[in-house]
N, C-alpha and C positions, 0 to 999 in steps of 0.2 A: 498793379493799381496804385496811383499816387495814395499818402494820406489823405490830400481834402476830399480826392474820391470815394474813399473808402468811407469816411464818415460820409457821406451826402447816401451812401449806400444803406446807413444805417435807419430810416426814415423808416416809415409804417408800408406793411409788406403784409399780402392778403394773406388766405388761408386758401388752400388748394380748392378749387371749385371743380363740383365734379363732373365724371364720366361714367359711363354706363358699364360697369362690372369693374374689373380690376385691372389697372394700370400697370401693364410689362414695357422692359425698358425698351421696346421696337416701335412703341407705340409714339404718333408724330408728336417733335414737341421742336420747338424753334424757338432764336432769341432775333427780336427783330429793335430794332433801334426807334426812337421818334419821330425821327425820318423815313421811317418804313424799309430802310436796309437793313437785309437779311445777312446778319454776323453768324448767326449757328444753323446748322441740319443737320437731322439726325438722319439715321438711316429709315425710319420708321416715317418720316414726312417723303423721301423717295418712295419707299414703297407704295407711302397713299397716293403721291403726285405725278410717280412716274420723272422725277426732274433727279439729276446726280446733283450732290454738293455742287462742283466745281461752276454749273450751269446758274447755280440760284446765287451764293455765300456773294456778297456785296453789291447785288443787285436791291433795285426796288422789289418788294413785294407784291405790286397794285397790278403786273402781269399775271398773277394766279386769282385775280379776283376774276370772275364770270361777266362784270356789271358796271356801268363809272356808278350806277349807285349804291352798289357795294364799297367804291371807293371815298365815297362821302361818309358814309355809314361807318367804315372804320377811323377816321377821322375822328368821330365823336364818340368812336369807343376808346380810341386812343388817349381822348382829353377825359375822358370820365376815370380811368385808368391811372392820370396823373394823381386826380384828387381821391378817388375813392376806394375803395377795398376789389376791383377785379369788376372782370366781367366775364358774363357766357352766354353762349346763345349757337345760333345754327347760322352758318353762310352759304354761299355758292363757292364752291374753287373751281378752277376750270385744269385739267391733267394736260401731260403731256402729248398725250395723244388724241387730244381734243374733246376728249368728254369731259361736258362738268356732273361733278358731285357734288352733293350734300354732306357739309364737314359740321359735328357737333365739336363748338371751338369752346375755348375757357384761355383767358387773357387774366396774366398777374398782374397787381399793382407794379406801379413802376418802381424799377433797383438801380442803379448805378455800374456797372461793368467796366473796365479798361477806358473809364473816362468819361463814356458814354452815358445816356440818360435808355434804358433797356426795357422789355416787356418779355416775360416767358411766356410764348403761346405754346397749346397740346391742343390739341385736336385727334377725333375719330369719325371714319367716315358714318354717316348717319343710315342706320339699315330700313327699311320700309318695316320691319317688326317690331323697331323701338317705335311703342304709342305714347310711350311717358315721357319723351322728349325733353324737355328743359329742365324736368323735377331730375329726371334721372343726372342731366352735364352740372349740376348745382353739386352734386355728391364729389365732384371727382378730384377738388383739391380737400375738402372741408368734409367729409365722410368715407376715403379711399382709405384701404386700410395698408395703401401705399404709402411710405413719406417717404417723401422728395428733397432732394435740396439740390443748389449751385455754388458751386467753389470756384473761387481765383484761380487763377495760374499756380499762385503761392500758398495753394489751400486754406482758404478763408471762407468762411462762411458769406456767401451773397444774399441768398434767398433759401428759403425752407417752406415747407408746408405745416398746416396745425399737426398732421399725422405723428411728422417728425417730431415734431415734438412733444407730443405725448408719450413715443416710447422712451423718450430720451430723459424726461420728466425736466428738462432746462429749457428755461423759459427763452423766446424769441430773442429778446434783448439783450439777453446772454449771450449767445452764438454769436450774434455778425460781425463779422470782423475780423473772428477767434476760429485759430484750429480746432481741428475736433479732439487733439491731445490735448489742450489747454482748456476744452470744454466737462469734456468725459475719462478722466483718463485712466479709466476700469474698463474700459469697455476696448482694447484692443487696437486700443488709437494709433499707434506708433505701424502696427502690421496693415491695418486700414491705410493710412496715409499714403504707406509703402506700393500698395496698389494702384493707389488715383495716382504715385507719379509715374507709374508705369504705364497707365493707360495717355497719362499727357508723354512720353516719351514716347511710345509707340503706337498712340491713336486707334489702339484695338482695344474695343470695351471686354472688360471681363466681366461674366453673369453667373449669377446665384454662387457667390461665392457665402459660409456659412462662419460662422464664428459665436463664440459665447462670451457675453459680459453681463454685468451689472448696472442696472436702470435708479435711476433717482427716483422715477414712477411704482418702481415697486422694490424695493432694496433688499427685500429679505425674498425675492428668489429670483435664480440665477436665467437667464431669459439668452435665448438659441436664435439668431438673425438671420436672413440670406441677403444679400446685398449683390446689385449689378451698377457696375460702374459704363461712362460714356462720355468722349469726349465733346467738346464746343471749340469749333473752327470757324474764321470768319472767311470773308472771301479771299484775302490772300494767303489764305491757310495757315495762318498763325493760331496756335492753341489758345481761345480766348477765356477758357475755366473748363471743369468737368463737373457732369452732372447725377447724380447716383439715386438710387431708388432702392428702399430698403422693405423688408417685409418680416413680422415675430412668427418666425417657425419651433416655437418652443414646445406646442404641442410633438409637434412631429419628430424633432429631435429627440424629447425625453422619449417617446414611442421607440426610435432608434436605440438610443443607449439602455434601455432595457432590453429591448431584446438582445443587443451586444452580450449582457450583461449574463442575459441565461446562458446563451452561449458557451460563455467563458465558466459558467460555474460547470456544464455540463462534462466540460473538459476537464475543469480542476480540480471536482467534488469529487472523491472518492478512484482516486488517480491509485491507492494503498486500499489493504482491507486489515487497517488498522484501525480501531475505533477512533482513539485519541485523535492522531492525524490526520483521519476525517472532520472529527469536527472541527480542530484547527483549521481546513481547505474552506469551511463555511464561511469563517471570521474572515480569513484570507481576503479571499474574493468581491467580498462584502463593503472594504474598506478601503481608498478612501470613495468609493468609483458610488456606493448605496447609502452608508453610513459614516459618522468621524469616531464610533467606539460599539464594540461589537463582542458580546458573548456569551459563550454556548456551554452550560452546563446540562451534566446528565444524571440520571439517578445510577447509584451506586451499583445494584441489580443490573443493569446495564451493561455497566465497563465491567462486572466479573461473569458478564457471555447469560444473564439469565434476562428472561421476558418480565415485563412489568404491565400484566391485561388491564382495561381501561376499570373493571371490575375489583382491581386488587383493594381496593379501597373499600369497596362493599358497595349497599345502595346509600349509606349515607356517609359520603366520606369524611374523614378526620379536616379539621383544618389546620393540622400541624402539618408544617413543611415537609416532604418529602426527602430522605438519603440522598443528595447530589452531592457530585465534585464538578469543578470546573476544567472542561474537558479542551476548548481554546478560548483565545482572548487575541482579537488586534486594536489600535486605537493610532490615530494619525500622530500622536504623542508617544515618543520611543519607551520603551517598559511599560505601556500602558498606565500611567500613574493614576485614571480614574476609578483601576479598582479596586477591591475592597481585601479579593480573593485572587489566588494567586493560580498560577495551572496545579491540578490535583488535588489541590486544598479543598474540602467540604465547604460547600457554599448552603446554606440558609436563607437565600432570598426568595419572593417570590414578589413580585407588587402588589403596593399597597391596594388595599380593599378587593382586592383578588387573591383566596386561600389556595389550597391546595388541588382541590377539586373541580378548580378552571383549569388546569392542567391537564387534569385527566381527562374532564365534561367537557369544558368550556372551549370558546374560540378565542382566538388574538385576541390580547390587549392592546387598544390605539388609543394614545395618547398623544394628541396634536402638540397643545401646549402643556410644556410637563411646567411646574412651579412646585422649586425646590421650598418652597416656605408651608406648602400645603401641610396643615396639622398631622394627616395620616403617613404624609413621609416621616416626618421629624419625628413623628411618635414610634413606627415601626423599624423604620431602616435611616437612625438619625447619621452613622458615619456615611450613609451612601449619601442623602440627602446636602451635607457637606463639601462632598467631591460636586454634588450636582452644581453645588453655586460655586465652586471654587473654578470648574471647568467649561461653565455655561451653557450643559445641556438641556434643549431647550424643548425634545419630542423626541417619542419613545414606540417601539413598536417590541412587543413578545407575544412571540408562536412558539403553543407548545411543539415539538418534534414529536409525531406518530409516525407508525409504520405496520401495514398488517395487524391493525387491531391490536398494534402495541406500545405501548409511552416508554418515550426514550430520555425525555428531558424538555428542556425550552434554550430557545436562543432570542437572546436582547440586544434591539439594534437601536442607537440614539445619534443624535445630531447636535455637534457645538458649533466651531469655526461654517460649517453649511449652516445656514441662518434659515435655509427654507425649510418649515416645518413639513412632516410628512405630510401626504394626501392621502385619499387611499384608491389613488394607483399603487402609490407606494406600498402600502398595506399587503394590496393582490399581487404586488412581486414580492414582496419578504414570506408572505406566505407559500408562492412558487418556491423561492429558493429552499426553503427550510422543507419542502415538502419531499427537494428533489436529494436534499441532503439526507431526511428521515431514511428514504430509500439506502442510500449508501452506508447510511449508519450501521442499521438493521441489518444488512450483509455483512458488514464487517463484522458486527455482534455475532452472527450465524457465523459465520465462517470461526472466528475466535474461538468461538464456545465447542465447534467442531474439532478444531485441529487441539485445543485442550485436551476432549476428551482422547482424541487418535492418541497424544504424547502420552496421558495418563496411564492409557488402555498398552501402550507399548512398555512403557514404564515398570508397570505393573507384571507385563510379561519377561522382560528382562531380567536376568540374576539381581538379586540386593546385594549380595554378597557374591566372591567369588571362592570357591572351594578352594582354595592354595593346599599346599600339604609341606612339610619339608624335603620331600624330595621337586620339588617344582614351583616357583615363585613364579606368580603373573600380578599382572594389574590389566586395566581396561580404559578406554575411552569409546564413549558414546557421546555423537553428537547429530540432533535432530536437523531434518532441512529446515533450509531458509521457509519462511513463514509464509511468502508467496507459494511455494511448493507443496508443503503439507509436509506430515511426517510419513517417511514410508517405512519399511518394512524390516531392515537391518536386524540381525542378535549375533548374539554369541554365549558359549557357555564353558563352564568349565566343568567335567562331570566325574569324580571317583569310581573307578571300576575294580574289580575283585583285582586282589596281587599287588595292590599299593602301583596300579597302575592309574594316567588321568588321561582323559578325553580331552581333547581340546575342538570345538565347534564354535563357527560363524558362516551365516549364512546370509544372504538377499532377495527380496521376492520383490514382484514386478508390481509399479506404481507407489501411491502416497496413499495417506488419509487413514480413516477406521478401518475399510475393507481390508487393505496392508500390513495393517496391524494385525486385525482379527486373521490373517492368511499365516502371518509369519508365527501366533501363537499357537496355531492350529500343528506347524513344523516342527517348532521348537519341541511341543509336548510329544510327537511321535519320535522326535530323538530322541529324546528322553526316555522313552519305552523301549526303544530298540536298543540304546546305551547299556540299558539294564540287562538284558538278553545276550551281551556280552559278545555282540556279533562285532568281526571283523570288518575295518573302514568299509571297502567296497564291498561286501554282502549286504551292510547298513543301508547305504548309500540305491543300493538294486530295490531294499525293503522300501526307501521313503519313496523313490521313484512310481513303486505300485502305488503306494497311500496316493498319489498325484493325481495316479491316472484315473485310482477312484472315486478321489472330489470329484474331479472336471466332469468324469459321467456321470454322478449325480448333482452334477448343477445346470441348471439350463445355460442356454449358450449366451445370453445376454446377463449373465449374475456374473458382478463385480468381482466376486471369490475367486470364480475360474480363471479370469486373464490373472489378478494376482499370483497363484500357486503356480501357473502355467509359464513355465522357465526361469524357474525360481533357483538358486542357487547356493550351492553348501559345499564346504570344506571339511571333513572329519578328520582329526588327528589321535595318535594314541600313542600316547611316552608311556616305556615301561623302564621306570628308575635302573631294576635289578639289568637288564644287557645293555640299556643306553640308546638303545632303538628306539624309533618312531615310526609308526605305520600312517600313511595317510592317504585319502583319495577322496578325489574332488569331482564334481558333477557341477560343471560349468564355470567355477569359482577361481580367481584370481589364484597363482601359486602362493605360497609362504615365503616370506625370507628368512632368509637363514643368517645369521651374523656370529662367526667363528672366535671362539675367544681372541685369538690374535686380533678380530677386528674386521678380516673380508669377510665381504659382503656375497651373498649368492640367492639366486631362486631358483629351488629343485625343480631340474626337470621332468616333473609328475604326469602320467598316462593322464589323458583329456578325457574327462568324460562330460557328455552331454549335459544341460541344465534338464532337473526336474519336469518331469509331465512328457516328455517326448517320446518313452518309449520305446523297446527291442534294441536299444543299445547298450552294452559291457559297462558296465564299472570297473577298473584296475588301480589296484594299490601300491605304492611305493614305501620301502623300508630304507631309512636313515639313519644311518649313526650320530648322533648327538653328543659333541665331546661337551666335557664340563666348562661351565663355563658361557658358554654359545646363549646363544636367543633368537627364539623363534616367533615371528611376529605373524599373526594371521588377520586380515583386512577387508576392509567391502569396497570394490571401486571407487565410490564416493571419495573415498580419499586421495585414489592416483589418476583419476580422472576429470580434472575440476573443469572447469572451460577454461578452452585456450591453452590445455596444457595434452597432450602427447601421452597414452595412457606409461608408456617406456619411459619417457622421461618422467614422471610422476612415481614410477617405481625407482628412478635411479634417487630421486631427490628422498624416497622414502628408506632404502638404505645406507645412503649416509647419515643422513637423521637417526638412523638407531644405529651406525656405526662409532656413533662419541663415547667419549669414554666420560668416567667421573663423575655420572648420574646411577645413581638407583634406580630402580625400575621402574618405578610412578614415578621417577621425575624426566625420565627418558621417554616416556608414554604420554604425557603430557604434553612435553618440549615439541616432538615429533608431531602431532596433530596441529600446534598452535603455528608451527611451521610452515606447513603444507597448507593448512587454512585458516589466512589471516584474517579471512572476515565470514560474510556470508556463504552457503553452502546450498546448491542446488539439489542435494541428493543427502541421504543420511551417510553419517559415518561412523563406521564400528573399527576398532582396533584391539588388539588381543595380542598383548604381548604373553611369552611365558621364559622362564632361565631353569632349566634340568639343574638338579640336583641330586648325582645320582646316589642308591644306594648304599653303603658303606659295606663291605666283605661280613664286616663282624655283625651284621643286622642279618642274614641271609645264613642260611645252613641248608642242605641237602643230602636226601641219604635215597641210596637205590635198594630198593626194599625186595627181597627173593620170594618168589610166586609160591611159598609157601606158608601157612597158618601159622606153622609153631613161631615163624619171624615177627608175629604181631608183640607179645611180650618183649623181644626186644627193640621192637620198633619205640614202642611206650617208653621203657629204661631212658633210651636213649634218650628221646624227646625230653622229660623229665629232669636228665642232667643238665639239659643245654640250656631248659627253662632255667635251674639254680644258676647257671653261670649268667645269665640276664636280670639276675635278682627279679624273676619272676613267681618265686616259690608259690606264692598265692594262686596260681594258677596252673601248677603242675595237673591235681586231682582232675580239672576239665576239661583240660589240656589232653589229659590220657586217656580218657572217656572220648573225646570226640577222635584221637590220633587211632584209636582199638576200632571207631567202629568205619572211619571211612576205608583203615589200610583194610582190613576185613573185606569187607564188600567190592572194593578192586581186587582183593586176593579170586574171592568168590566168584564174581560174578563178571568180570572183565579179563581181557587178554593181555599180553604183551608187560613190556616189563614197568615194575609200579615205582613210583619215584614220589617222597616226603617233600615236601619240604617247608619250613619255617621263617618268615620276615617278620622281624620286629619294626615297626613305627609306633605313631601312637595307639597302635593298633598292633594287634598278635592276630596274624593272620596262619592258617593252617592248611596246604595244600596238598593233596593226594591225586595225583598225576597216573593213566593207566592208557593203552592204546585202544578200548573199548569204543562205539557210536553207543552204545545204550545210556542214558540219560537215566540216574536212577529216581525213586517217586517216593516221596512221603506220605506214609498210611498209616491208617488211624484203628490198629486196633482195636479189637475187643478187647477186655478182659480175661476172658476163656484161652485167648492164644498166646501160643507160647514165642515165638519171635514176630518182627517187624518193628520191633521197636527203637532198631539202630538208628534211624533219620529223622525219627520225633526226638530222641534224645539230642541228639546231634542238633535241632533247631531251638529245644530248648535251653539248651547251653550258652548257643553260638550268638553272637551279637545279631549276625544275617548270614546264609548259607548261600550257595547257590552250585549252576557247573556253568561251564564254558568252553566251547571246544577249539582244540587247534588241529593243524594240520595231520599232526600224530597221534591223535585220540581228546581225550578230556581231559578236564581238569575239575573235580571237586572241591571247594574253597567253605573255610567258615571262620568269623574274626569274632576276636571277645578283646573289649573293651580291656585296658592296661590298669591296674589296681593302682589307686593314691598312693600318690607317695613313690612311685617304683622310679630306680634310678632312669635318668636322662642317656638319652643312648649316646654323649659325648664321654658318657663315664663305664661305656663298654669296654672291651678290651678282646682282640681274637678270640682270646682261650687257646687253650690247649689244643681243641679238633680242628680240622683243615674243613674247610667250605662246602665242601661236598664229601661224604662218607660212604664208599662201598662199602656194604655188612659182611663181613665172612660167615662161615659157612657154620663155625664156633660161635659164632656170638647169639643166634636167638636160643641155643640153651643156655647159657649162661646168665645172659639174660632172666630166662625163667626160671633159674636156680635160685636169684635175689627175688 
């Protein structure tokens, strides 16, 4: 279009006169000339007329008139058109196919086009049900809640309707002439424009295309469009402008982008059953798509796994602030600088003129308009108040967080750079969100508060301490599962047994959580009882099997206890310092490694025995020589089993790990876990190292004692010297009282040949060895009688007594604590007697001579 046309275009230009309901871009609309030649057709004037473009475009129009008095008639709608603001009314058209209709028409004032002096006619055919006739075609430029406009070739504003211009809030005057970037250019001008030349390139209108911008008519909220684009051809099919029709779908959109919006939290809220990073997922989600600064603190009772009832306040609650920390925070501003309080930090806030007891009692706080100046911000919360005007938030929404009847905290959502103040739609989805959040809170709080207690409760069952001795250095690693897992059921112990012998135990039971725990303490403590009774690994091992089999029958088949116990599994081990041997046998459990002072690496190939609770299958023992030196690591799959890893290869990676040289024990024990499991852990892990230490010759003595009585005096003698040469003098006199009554009593009352013997540690332990099954009993005397009082003395002396049987009969044992002061056994020395002493046949009178 020339300049002088372009301005002669700029002249007074009606307002859309209406139609009867709502105006879609199919609906007929043509640009006909002064001359009554038809330059445009839409497809929407085919479909009324039944005529294709190519039939009508540069023809006269006066052929679809019904009438020549129609043709007069528009003459003087034409001239009234020139001067006045439009026209509308009802015609005759005659179709294609020879029927005439009834068209309810509407005629623009006149515009100027490619040179031309132009009219935009719209038309609908007029139905026998419309009775409101001309009131209703008066609505359809000037009350359609369509706006319309016509663009140039070179996108220029030709013609608009008032419609258009009220969402646009720019006045008439403004527009024509002018692109719609150089008009609006918030509103998406440049992707708009992009479109109408596509449709002038390829003459294919595009419909209900959507987009969102910013209105002059209303500036402080952001407004959702749908817009269908269409082109104008004249009759040599030259593109003469396009014409578009636009409609505010901003209802419907926001309706959309909430429901998006739950969506997305439903997926992103509580993805972890972590508390903290739950509420984080709230702020997340929230921002910038709901709010521009957003945050969620909780009471403190919360983050440490305990409930907070809506009651805990009483019936008339405090209006001091409640124990919170700030649990997340996002803000469209990177570090969040609008706030006050940082993640973790104790927050104090609550809103002004709303105490403590809106939280617990009360519903949301909505605040449309916030106004930082208000006396009760400045006066309650004057730093927040500050950031409020520093950052320009301008509307505020806080929901407390409940969940099951229990308060969790509140989350505060506000709006800067979004200049649209809340509604309360908005309201009913912060409430939604925060509703669906409380839920995920609250489980993570349960679950927290649960796997605490599982850790504590295992914790607690676990050694504090580990029994070491000097003949046997261990250390330990335990490490709980991954927190998605729970804790399961892992131990180990280390347990002194009569003879300056140790126990060494770790076991595994099926699943995670408290029930696992509570199963593995239930094991742990009948090892322990069996430990005591002195039973060999597999007789142990056969004992805890029965214990197994009689949880599970007395637990119903649906209690958590039974699958836990039910193939649970355990390794027993028993180092005896004095021969350097290990007994051990396992019931389903990983073998031990063995790491040889040189350094190779090995896993003893030990008899298989079944895991716990299965029943009518062998336990069998294996006996090892342990040179000095060596280490013996015992472990829970967790550690050679991780994912992704080969339990073989898991084992190889776990012997070279405790094959380094240059660490000490705990630093070997440590190195080796953080190895193997760089990060998190799907299963628990136990490790149990131990390094033999064995006995030293000069700590141990042995004398084979003759199946006669008079050899008790020189049994004593004896003992009594060996005692002076361990500067143990202090304990000769108890020493001999208990040495009289046990050789005694194997003389008496046992077979086969009896055998002394004495180990110093820090312990003076005193054994009396005989081939006997009879177990002897501690009886309590009368007064009146004259013997039984050799095993009350005997327990009265002795630190602890007990017997223990082996393959070749018993063993009678009782230890008495080492007197202050008594030398260190580096400052022993052989002595004179050789390790073991056959008695001659001379010596127990002589013995009883002294």
């Amino acid at each position: 279009m020339a300049s002088a046309d372009r301005q002669e275009a700029f002249g007074p230009a009606t307002s859309a006169i209406g139609g009867p309901g709502a105006v879609e871009p199919t609906d007929a609309t043509a640009v006909v000339t002064a001359a009554g030649e038809i330059i445009g057709w839409t497809p929407g004037v085919e479909e009324l007329l039944g005529y294709a473009p190519e039939e009508v475009v540069g023809r006269s129009g006066a052929f679809l008139l019904a009438g020549s008095e129609d043709r007069a008639r528009t003459a003087r709608i034409l001239q009234r058109c020139r001067t006045g603001p439009g026209w509308s009314g009802v015609t005759t058209a005659r179709r294609r196919d020879g029927r005439t209709i009834e068209v309810a028409v509407q005629v623009s004032a006149a515009f100027r086009l490619a040179g031309q002096e132009c009219f935009l006619v719209s038309g609908r055919e007029r139905r026998p049900e419309w009775t409101i006739g001309q009131s209703v075609l008066d609505g359809f430029l000037t009350r359609s809640p369509i706006g319309m406009a016509v663009m140039s070739p070179d996108l220029r504003y030709v013609w608009l309707n008032d419609t258009l211009e009220r969402f646009g809030g720019v006045p008439r005057e403004q527009r024509m002439g002018c692109r719609l970037s150089e008009v609006v250019p918030g509103l998406q001008a440049e992707a708009i424009e992009a479109i109408m030349r596509q449709v002038l390139d390829t003459r294919v209108p595009v419909v209900d295309y959507e987009y969102q911008g910013w209105s002059w008519a209303d500036p402080h909220r952001r407004h959702a469009y749908s817009t269908s684009f269409f082109p104008l051809v004249d009759a040599q099919g030259v593109i003469t402008g396009v014409c578009y029709m636009v409609t505010d779908v901003t209802d419907r959109w926001n309706a959309q982008q909430r429901l998006a919006l739950m969506n997305d939290a439903g997926a992103g809220i509580g993805s972890t059953l972590d508390v903290m990073r739950t509420a984080q997922e709230l702020a997340d989600v929230t921002v910038p798509r709901f709010a521009d600064f957003v945050v969620v603190d909780l009471l403190e009772s919360v983050l440490g796994g305990e409930p907070t009832a809506p009651a805990a306040l009483g019936d008339e609650p405090s209006r001091s602030t409640p124990r919170m920390r700030r649990a997340g925070m996002r803000s469209i501003h990177e570090g969040c600088p609008e706030a006050v309080v940082q993640i973790a930090e104790p927050v104090d806030f609550t809103t002004p003129r709303y105490d403590a007891s809106h939280m617990f009692h009360g519903e949301a706080v909505f605040i449309p308009t916030l106004d930082p100046l208000d006396e009760a911000w400045a006066t309650e919360q004057p730093e927040r108040a500050a950031n409020i005007r520093r950052f320009g938030l301008h509307t505020l929404i806080s929901v407390p967080l409940r969940a099951r009847e229990t308060v969790l905290g509140v989350a505060t959502f506000m709006r800067s750079e979004n200049l649209a103040s809340f509604e309360r739609d908005d309201l009913l989805l912060a409430q939604e969100l925060v509703a669906r959040a409380s839920v995920c809170i609250d489980n993570a709080r349960r679950y927290s508060r649960e796997h605490a207690t599982a850790l504590a409760l295992q914790r607690s069952l676990l050694p504090r301490t580990l029994a070491g001795s000097p003949v046997l250095e261990v250390a330990s690693a335990y490490l709980p599962a991954d927190a998605k897992d729970g804790v399961g059921g892992d131990w180990f112990d280390v347990l002194p047994l009569s003879g300056a012998r140790i126990a060494l135990v770790v076991g595994d039971v099926v699943g995670h959580g408290i029930t696992a725990a509570a199963a593995m303490g239930r094991l742990r403590t009948a090892v322990h009882t069996l430990a005591d009774m002195d039973l060999p690994p597999a007789e142990l091992l056969a004992h805890l099997d029965d214990l197994v089999l009689r949880l599970i029958d007395d637990e119903p088949e649906d209690e958590p206890t039974r699958t836990a116990v039910l193939g649970a599994t355990c390794l027993y081990a028993v180092y005896d310092p004095v021969t350097r041997h290990c007994e051990l046998a396992r019931a389903g459990h990983p073998p031990p490694v063995l790491v040889g002072p040189d350094g190779t690496v090995s896993f003893p190939d030990l008899p298989f025995g079944p895991p716990l609770g299965l029943g009518g299958l062998p336990f069998e023992a294996a006996d090892l020589e342990v040179p000095e030196g060596s280490t013996i690591g015992l472990y829970t799959d967790g550690l050679v089993a991780t994912s992704g890893q080969d339990v073989d290869a898991g084992m190889a990676r776990l012997g070279h790990d405790l094959a380094r040289t240059g660490l000490d024990l705990r630093e070997l024990c440590d190195a080796a876990v953080g190895r193997l499991l760089p990060g998190p852990q799907p299963d628990d892990v136990a490790l149990l190292l131990a390094r033999p230490h064995p006995l030293p010759p000069e700590q141990v003595v042995t004398w084979d004692v003759p199946a006669d009585p008079a050899a008790v005096a020189a049994t004593r003698s004896l003992a009594a010297r060996h005692l002076d040469g361990w500067g143990l003098g202090e304990l000769v006199m108890t020493t001999e009282l208990i040495v009289s009554e046990l050789v005694t009593n194997a003389i008496r009352h046992a077979t086969g040949p009896v055998r002394l013997r004495l180990l110093r540690q820090p312990l003076l332990i005193v054994e009396v060895s005989d081939a006997g099954s009879t177990s002897p009993r501690l009886r309590h005397p009368r007064t009146t009688d004259e013997g039984g009082r050799g095993l009350f003395l005997v327990a009265q002396l002795a630190r602890r007594w007990g017997t223990r049987y082996t393959d070749n009969g018993k063993i009678i044992w009782a230890e008495q604590d080492l007197p202050a002061g008594a030398p260190t056994t580096d400052a022993l020395s052989p002595g004179p007697l050789p390790a073991r002493h056959p008695m001659s046949d001379g010596e127990p009178a002589a013995a009883a001579a002294l």
